[in-house]
Backbone as JSON, one array per atom type, in Angstrom:
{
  "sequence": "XXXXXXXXXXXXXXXXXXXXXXXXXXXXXXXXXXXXXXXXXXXXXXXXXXXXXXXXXXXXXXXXXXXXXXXXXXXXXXXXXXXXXXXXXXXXXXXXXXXXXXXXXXXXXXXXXXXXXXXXXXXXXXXXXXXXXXXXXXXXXXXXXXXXXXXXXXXXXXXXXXXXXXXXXXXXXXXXXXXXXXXXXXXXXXXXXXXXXXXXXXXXXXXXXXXXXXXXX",
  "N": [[15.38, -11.41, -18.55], [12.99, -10.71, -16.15], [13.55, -10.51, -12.49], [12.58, -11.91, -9.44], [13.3, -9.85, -6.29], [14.49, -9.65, -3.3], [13.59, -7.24, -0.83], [14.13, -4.38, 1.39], [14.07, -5.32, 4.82], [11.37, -4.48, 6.99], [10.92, -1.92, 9.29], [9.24, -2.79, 11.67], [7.15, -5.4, 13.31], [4.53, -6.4, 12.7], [0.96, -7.77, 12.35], [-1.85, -8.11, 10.87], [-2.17, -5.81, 9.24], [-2.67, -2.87, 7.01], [-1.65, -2.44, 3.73], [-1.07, -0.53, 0.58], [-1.05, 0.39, -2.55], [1.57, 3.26, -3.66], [2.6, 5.9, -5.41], [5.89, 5.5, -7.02], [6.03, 3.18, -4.73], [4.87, 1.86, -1.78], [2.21, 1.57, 0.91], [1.96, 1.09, 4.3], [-0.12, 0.61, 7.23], [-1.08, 0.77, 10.5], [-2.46, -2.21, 12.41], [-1.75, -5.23, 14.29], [0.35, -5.85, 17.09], [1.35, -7.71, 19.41], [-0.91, -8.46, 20.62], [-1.99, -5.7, 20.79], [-3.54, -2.81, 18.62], [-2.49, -0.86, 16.69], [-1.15, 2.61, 16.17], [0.99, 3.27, 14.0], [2.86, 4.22, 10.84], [4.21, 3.57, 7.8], [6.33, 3.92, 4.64], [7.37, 2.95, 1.79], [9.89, 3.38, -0.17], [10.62, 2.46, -3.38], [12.8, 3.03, -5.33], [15.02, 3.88, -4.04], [14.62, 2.06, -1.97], [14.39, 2.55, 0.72], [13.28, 2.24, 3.67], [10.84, 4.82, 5.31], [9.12, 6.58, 8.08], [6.01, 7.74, 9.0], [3.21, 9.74, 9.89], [1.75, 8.91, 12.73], [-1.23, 7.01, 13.04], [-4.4, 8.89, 13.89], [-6.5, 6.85, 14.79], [-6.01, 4.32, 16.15], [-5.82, 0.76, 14.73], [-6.82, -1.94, 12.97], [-6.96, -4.56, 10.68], [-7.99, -2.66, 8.76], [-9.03, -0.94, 6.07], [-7.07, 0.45, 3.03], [-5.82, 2.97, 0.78], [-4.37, 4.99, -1.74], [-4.69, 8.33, -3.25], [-4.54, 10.66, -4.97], [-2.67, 12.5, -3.89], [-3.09, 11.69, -0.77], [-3.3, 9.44, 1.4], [-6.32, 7.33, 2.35], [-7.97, 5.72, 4.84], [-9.57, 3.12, 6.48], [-12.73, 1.78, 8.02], [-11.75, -1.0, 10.16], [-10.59, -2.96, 12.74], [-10.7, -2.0, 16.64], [-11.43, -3.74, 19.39], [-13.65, -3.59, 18.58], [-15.65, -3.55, 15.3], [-15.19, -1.03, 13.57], [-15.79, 2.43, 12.17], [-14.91, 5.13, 11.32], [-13.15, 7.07, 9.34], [-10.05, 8.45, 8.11], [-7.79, 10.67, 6.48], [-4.74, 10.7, 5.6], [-2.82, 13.82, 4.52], [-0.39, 13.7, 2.27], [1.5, 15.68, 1.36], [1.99, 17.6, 3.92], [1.8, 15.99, 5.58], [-0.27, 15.96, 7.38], [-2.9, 14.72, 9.55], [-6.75, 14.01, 8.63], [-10.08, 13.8, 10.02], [-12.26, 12.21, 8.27], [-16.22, 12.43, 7.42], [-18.16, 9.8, 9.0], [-18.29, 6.39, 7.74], [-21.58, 4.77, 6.78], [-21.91, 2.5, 8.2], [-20.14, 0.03, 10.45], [-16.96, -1.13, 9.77], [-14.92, -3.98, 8.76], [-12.12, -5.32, 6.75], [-12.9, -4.44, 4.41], [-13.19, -4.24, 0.86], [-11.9, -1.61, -1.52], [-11.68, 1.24, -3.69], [-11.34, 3.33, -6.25], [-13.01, 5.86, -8.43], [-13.57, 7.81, -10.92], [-12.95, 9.95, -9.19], [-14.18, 9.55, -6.73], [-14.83, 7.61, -3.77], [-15.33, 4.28, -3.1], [-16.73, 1.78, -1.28], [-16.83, -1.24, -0.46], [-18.31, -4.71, 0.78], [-16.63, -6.75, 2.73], [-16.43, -7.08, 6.44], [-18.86, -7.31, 9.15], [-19.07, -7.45, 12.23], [-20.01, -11.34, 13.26], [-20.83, -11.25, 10.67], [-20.72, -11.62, 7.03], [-20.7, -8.95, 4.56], [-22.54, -7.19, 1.93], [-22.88, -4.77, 1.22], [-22.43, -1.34, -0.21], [-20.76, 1.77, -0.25], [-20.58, 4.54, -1.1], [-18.13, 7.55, -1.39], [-18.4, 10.85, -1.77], [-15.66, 12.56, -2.79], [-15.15, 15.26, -3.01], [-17.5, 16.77, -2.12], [-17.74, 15.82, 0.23], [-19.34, 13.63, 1.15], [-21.57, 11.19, 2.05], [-23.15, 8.17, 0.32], [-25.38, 5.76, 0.09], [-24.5, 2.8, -2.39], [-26.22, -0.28, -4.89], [-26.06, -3.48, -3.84], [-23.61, -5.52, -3.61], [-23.7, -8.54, -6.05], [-23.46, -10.8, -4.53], [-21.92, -12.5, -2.12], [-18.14, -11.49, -1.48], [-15.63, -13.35, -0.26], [-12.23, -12.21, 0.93], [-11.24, -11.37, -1.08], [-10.66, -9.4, -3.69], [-10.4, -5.29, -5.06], [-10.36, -3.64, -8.53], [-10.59, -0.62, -9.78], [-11.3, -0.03, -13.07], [-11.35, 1.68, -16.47], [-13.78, 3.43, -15.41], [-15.1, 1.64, -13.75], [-15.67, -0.52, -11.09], [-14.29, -3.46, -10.27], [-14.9, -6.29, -8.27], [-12.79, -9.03, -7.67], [-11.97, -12.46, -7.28], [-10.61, -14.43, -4.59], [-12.86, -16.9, -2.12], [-14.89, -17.57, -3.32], [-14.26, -17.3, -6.18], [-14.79, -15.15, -7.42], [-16.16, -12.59, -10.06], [-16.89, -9.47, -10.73], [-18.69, -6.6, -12.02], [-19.52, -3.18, -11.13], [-21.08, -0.53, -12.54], [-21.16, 2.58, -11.91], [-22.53, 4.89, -13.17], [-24.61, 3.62, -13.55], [-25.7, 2.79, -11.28], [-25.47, -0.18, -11.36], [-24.93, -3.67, -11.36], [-22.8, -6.39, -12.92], [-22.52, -9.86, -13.38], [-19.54, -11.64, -14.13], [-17.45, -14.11, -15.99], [-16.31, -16.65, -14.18], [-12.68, -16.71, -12.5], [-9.83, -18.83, -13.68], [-9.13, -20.17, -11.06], [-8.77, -20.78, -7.21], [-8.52, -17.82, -5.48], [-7.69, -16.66, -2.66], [-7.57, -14.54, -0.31], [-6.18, -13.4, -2.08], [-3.76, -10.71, -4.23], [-4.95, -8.34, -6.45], [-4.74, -6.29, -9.9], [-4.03, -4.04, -12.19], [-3.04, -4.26, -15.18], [-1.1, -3.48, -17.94], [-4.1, -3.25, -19.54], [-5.48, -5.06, -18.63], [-6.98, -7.34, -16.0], [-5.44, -8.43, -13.47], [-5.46, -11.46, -11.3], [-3.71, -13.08, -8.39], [-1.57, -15.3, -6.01], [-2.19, -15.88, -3.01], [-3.69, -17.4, -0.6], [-4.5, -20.16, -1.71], [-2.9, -22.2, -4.45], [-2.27, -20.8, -6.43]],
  "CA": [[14.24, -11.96, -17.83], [12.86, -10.05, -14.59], [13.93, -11.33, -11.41], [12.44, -11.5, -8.18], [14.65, -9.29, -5.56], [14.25, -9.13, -1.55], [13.38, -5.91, -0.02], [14.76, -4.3, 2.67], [13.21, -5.82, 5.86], [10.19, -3.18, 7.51], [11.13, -1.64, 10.55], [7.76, -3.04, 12.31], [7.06, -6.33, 13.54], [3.04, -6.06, 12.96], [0.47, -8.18, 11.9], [-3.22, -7.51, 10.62], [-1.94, -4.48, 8.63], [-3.41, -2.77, 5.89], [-0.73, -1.89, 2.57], [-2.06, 0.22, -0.39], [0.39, 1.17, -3.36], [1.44, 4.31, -3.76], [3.64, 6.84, -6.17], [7.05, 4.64, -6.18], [6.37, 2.39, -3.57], [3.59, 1.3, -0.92], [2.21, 2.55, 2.39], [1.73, 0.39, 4.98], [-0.59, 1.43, 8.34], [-1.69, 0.26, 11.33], [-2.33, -3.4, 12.52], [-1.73, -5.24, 15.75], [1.42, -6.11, 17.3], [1.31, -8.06, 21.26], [-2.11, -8.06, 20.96], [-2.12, -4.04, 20.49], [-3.91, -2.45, 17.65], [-1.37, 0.0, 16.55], [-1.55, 3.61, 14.55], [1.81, 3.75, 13.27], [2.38, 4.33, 9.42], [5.61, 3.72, 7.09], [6.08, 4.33, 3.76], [8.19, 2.31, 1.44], [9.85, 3.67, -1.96], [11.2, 1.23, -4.47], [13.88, 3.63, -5.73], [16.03, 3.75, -3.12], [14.59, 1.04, -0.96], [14.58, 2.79, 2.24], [11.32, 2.66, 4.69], [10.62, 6.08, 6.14], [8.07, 6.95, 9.22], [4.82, 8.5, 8.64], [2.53, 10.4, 11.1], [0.75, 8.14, 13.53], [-3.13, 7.43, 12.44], [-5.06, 9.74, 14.65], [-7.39, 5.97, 15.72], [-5.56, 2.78, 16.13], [-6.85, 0.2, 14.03], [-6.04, -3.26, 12.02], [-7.87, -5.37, 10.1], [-9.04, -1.61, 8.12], [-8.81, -0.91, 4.46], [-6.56, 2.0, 2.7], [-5.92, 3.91, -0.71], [-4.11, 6.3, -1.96], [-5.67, 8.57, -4.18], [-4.37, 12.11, -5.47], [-1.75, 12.64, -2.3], [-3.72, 11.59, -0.07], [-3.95, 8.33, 2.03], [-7.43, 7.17, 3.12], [-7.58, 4.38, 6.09], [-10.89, 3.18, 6.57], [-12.87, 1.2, 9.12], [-11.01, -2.0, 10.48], [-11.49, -3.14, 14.11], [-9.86, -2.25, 17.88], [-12.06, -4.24, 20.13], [-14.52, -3.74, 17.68], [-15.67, -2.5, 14.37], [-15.14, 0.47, 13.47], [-16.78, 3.07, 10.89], [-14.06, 5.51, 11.03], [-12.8, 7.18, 8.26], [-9.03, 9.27, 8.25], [-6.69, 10.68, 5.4], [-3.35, 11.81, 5.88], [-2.25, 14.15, 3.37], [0.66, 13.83, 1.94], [1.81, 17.04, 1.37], [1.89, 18.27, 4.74], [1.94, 15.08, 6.44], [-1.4, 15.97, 8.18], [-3.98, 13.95, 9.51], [-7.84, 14.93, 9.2], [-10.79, 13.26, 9.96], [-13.64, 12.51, 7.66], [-17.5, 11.87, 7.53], [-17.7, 8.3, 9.22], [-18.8, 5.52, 7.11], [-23.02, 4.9, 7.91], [-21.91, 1.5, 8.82], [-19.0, -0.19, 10.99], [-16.76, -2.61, 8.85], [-13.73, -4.33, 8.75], [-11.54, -5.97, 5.86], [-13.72, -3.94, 3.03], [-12.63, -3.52, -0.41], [-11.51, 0.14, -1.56], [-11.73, 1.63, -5.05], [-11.66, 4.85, -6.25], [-13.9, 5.83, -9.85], [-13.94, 9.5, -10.79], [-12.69, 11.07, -7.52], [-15.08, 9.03, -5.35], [-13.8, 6.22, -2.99], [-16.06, 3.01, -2.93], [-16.17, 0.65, -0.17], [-17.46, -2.93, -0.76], [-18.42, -5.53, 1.36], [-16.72, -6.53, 4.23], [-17.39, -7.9, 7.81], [-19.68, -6.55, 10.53], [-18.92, -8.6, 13.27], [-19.22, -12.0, 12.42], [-21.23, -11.3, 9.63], [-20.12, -10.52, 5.74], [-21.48, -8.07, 4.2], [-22.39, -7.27, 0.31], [-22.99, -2.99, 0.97], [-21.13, -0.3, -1.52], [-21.02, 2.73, 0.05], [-19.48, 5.99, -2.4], [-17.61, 8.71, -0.4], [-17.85, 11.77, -2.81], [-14.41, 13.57, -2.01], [-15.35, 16.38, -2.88], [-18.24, 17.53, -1.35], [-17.56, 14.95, 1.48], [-20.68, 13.5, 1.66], [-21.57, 9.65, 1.71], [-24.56, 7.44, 0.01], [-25.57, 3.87, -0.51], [-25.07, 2.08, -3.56], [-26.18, -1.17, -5.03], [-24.92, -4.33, -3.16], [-22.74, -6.65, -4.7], [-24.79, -9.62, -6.03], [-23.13, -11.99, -4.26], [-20.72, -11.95, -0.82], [-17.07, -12.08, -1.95], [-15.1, -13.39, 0.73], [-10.94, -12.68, 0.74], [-11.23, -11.17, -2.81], [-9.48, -8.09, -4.02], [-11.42, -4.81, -5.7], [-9.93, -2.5, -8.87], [-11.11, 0.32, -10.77], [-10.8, -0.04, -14.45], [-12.66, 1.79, -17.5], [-14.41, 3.76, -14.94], [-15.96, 0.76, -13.25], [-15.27, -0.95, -10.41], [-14.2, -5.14, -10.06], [-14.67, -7.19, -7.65], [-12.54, -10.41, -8.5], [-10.94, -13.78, -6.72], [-11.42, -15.01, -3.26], [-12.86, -18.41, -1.99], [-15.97, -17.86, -4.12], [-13.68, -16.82, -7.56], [-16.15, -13.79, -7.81], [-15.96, -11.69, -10.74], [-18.86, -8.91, -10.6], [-18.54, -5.08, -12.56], [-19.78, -2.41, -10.7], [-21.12, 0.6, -12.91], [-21.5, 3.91, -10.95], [-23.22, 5.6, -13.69], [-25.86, 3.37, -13.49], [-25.38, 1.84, -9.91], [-25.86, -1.59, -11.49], [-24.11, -4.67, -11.26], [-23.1, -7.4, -13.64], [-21.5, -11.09, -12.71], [-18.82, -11.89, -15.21], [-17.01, -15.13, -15.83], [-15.12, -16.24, -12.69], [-11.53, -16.97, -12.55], [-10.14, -20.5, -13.03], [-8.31, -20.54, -9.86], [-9.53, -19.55, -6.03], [-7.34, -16.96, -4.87], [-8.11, -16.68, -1.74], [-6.76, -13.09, -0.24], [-4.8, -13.04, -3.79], [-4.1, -9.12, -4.05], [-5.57, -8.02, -7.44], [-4.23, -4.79, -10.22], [-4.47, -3.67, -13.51], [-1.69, -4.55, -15.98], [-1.27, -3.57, -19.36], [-4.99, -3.29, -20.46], [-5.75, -6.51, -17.94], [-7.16, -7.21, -14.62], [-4.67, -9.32, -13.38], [-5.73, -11.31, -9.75], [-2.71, -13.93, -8.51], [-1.59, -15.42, -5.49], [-3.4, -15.77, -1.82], [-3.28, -18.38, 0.17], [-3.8, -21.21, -2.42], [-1.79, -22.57, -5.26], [-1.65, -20.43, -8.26]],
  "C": [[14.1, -11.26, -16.48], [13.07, -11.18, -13.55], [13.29, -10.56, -10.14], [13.6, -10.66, -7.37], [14.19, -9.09, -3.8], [14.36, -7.71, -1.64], [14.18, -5.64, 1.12], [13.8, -4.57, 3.9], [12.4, -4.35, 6.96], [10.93, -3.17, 8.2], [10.35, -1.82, 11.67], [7.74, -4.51, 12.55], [5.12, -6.6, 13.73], [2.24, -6.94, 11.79], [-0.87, -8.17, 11.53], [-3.09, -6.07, 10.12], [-2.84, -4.07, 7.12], [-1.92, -2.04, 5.09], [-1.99, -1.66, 1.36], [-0.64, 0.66, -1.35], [0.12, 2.75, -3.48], [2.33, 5.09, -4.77], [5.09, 6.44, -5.84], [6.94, 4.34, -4.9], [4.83, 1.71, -2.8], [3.63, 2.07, 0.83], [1.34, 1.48, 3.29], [1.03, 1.17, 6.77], [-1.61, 0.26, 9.34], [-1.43, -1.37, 11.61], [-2.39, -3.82, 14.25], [-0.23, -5.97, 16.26], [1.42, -6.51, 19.3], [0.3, -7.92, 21.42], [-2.69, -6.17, 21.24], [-2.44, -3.47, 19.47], [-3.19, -1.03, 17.9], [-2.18, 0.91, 15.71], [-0.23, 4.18, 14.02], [1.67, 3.7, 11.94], [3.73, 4.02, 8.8], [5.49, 3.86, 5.74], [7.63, 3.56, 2.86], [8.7, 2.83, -0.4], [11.44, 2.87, -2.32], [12.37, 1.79, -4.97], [14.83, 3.26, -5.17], [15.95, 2.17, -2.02], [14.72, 1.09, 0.2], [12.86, 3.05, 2.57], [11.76, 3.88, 5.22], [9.33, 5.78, 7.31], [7.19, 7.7, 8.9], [4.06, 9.26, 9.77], [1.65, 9.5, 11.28], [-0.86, 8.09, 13.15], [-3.73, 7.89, 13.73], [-6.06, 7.87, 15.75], [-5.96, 4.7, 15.48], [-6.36, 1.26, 15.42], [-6.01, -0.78, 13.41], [-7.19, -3.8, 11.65], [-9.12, -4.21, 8.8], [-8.17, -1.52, 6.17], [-7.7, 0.38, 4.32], [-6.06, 1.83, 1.33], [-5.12, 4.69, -0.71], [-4.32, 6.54, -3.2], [-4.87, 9.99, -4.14], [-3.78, 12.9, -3.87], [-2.26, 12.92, -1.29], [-4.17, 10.11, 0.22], [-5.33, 8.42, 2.69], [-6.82, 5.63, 3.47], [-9.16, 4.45, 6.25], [-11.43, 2.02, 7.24], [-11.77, 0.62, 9.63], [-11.75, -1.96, 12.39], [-10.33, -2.75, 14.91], [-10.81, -2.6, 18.9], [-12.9, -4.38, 19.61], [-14.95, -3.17, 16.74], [-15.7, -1.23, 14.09], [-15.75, 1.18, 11.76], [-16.28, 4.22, 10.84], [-13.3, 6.02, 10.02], [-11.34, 8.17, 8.27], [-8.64, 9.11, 6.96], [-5.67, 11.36, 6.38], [-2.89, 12.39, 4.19], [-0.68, 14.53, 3.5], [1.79, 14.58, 1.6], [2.28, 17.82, 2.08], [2.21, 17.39, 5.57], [1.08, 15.14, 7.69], [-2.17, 15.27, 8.04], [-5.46, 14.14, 9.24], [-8.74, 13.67, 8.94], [-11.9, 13.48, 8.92], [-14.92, 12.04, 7.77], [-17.49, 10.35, 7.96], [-18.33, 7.66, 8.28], [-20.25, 5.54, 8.02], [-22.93, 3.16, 8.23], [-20.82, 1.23, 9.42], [-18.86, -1.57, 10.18], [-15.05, -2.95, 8.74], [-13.1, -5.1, 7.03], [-12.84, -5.34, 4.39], [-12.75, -4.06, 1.97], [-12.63, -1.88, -0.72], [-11.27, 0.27, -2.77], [-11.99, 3.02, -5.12], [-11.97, 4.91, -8.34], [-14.28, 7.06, -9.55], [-14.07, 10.21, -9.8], [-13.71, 10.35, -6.36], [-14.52, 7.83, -5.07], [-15.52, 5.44, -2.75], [-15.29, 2.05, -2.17], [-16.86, -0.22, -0.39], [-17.12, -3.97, 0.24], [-17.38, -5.69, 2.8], [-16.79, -7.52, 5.22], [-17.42, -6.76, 8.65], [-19.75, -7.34, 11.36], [-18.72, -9.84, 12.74], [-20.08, -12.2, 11.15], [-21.07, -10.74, 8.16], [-21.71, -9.8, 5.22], [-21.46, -7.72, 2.64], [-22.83, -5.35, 0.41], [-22.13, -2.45, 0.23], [-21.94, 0.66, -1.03], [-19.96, 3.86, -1.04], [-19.2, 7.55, -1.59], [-17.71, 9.74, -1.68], [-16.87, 12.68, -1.95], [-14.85, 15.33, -1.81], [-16.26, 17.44, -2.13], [-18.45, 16.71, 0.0], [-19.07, 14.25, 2.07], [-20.5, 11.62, 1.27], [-23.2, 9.0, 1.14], [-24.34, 5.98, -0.54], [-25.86, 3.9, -1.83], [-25.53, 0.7, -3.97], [-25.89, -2.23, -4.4], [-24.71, -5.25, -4.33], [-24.0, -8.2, -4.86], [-24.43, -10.72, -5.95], [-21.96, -11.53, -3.31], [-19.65, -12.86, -1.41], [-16.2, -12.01, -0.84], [-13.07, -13.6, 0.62], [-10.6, -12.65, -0.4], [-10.21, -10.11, -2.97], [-10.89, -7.23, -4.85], [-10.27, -3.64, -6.84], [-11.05, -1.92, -9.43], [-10.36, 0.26, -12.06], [-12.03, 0.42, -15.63], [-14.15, 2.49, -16.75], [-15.96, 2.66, -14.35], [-15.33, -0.26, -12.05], [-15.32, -2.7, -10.48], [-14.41, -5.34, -9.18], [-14.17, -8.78, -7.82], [-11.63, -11.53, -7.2], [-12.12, -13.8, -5.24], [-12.13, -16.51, -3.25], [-14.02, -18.46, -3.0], [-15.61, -17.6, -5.82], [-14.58, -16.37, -7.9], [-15.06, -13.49, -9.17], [-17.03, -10.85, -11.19], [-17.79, -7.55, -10.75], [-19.45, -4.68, -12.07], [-20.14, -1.03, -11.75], [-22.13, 2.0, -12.18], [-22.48, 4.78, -11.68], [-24.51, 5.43, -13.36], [-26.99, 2.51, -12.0], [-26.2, 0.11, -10.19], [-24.36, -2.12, -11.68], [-23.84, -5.84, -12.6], [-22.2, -8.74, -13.36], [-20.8, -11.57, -14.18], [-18.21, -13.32, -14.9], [-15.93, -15.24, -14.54], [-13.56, -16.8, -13.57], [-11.15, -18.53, -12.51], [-9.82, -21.44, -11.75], [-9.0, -19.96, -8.22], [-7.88, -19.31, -5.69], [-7.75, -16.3, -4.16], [-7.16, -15.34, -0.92], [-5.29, -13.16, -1.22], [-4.85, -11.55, -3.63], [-4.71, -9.5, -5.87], [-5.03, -6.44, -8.81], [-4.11, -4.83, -11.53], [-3.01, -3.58, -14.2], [-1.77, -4.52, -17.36], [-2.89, -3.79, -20.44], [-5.88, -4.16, -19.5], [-5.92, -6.53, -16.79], [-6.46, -8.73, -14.03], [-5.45, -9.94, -11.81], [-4.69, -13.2, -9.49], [-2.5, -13.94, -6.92], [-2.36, -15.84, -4.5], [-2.85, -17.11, -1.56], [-3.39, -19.91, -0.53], [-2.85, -21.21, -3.17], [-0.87, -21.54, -6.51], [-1.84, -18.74, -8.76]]
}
């Protein structure tokens, strides 16, 4: 039977962070710590169980989204005094930082997905207002354009890519809404029976699993 197991305790004392899994392990960046919006980075692999140090994020930032995608972290808006529209990778490879095209809006706590090499950002807050926008970074030619909005604001949800389509699922409103890029339409699917309220969300065996968050189940 699998068993839970403690981790080894971060080397950070920081709260309002953004974590993203990554190739054995997870990558943890930014946040705020004494009222300080931080740009440190660490990097955590499951093998061994040792945290390492990463290269500092070029902006300081918490409350921002991040990915990793084909060795290469993206970090994306979040706020330091105020929203930001900000976009950085560090590649992994080199352990360099570089800036990219900013987002055409400023946004905090987005969702992040990636569907055939392009990174999708969903919803959000803009001050104190949420937001239902999907913006599509194409990597490659680095360019950005509006898609669709979500047809309905999911607040404290989670977002995967599965089947070349993007989810949006959980949260206080137990969203469940497919995203297809081909056709930049939307469709609202059955919700979940539980709210899972910043539940994380991830694809398991065939299955879009979404568990935890700040309620029960």
């Amino acid at each position: 039977t699998p068993q839970w197991q403690p981790i080894q305790q971060p080397p950070f004392q920081i709260k309002l962070y953004s974590a993203c899994a990554s190739p054995g392990g997870f990558v943890v960046s930014g946040g705020r710590s004494q009222n300080i919006c931080q740009r440190e980075c660490y990097s955590y692999a499951a093998q061994n169980g040792q945290w390492n140090t990463l290269p500092p994020m070029p902006t300081a930032r918490r409350e921002h989204s991040s990915i990793y995608h084909n060795h290469h972290l993206y970090v994306v808006g979040g706020c330091n005094r105020s929203e930001l529209n900000s976009v950085e990778a560090l590649d992994m490879r080199n352990l360099q930082w570089n800036h990219l095209p900013p987002l055409p809006r400023e946004v905090c706590l987005a969702y992040l997905a990636i569907v055939s090499d392009n990174l999708f950002v969903l919803g959000g807050y803009c001050g104190l207002n949420r937001v239902a926008d999907v913006h599509e970074f194409d990597l490659t030619q680095q360019t950005w354009r509006q898609r669709s909005p979500m047809p309905e604001i999911c607040v404290a949800g989670a977002a995967v890519s599965f089947n070349d389509h993007v989810y949006v699922v959980g949260g206080r409103e137990r969203s469940c809404m497919r995203f297809n890029p081909r056709n930049n339409t939307w469709t609202s699917l059955r919700r979940p029976r539980f709210i899972h309220t910043y539940g994380p969300s991830l694809v398991l065996n065939g299955n879009i699993v979404v568990f935890g968050g700040s309620n029960d189940d």
